[in-house]
C-alpha positions in Angstrom: 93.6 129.5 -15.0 91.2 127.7 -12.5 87.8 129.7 -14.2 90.2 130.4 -17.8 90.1 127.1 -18.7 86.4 126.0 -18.4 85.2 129.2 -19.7 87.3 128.9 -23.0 86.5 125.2 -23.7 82.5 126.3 -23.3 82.7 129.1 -25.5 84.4 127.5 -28.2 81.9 124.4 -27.6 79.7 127.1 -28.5 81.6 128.7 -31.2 83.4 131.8 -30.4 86.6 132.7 -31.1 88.5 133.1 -27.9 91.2 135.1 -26.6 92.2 135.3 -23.1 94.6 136.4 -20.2 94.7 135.3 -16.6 96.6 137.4 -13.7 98.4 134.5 -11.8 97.1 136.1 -8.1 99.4 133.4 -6.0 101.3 130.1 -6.4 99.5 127.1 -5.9 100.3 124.9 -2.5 103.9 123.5 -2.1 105.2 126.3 -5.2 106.1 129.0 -2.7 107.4 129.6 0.5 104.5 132.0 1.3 101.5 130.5 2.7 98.5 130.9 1.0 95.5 133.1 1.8 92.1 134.8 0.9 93.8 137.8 1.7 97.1 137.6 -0.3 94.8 136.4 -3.4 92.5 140.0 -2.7 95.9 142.0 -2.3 96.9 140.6 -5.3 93.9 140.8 -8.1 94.1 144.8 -8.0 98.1 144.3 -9.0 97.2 141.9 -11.7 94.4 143.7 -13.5 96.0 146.9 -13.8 99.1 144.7 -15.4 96.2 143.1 -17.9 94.6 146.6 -18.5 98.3 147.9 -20.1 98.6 144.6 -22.3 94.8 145.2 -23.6 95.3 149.2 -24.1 98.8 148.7 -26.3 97.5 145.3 -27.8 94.6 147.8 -29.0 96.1 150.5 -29.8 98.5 148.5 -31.9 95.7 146.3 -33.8 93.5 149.8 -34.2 92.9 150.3 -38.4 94.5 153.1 -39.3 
């Protein structure tokens, strides 16, 4: 959500219709037991975007025409 945000309110400053998804890579400080790092966060994004690819895939194959 940190870059989500900003991005959407600029592109529908601009216009565009927007749809989006974030991959939540760690909690923010004070939310987990887990301290944060660069690390975790790297270990993380891999996990997350193959989680977003299946939601775009079956969101597209369910909106295809037909």
């Amino acid at each position: 959500g940190m870059s989500t945000v900003p991005e959407v309110i600029l592109c529908r400053f601009l216009g565009l219709r927007v749809a989006a998804l974030s991959a939540i890579t760690n909690m923010a400080a004070g939310l987990s037991a887990e301290a944060i790092s660069h690390e975790h966060t790297k270990a993380m994004a891999p996990e997350g975007a193959g989680r977003i690819g299946r939601v775009l895939r079956r969101f597209l194959r369910d909106t295809a025409p037909r």
